[in-house]
N, C-alpha and C positions, 0 to 999 in steps of 0.2 A: 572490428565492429565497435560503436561506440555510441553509448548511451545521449543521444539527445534531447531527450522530455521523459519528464514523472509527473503524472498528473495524481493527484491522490483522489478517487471518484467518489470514495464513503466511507467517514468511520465511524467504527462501531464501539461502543462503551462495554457493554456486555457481551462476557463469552470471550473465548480466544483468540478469535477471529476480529481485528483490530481496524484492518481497510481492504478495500479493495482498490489496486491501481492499473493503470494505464501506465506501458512504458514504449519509446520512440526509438527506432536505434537508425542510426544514420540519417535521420528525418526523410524515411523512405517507410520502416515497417513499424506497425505499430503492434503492439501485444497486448490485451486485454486482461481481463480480472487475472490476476496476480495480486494473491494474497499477502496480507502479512499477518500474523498469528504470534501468540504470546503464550505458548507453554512452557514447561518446567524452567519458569525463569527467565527465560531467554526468548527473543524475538527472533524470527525466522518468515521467510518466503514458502509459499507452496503456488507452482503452477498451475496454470488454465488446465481442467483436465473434464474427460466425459467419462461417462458411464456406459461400460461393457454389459452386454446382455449379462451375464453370472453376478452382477452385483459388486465388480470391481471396478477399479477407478484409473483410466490410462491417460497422464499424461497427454493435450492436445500440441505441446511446441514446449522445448525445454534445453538449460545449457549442455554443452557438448563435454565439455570441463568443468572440474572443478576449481580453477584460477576464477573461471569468465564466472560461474557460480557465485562465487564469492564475491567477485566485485558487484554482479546483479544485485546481490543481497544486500552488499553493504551501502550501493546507493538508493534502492529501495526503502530501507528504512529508516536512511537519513533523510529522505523525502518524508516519511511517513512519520516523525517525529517534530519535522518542521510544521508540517500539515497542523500537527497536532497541537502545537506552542504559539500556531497564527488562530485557530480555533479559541483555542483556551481567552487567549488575549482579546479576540471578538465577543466574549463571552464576557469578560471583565467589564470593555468598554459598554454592552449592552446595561449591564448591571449597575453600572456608573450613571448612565444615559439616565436609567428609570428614575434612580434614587435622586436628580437635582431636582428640584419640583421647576415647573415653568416661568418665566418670565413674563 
């Protein structure tokens, strides 16, 4: 199976909770909020998941592996870092835009 789209749908500045994305596998299935999250340090994925009557929280679709894991992750948050560096640089050029006064 092989990752063909990351969409990054929202990020967030506060909190650990950093985006939520969209990812395509095969250009057949598509997987929804998939988190990325930034505790102790480190950045990490948590899957789409629903809430169990008792107040727990189950997994709705998730890797079967820990390889296929690890590569989810690792092109998730190289998506969510590019996201974040095209952002940043939109933010620049906005801030440039303001400061020329008009012609």
């Amino acid at each position: 199976m092989q990752i063909t789209d990351i969409k990054v749908r929202k990020l967030f500045d506060e909190g650990p909770m950093k985006a939520v994305v969209s990812v395509t596998f095969d250009s057949q299935l598509a997987v929804h909020d998939i988190k990325v999250i930034h505790a102790r340090d480190r950045f990490f994925i948590v899957m789409p998941s629903r809430k169990n009557p008792d107040d727990t929280y189950r997994d709705i679709v998730h890797p079967i592996n820990a390889q296929f894991r690890a590569e989810l992750e690792r092109a998730v948050i190289e998506a969510y870092e590019e996201a974040l560096s095209a952002a940043e640089d939109h933010a620049v050029l906005e801030e440039t835009e303001e400061a020329v006064p008009a012609l």
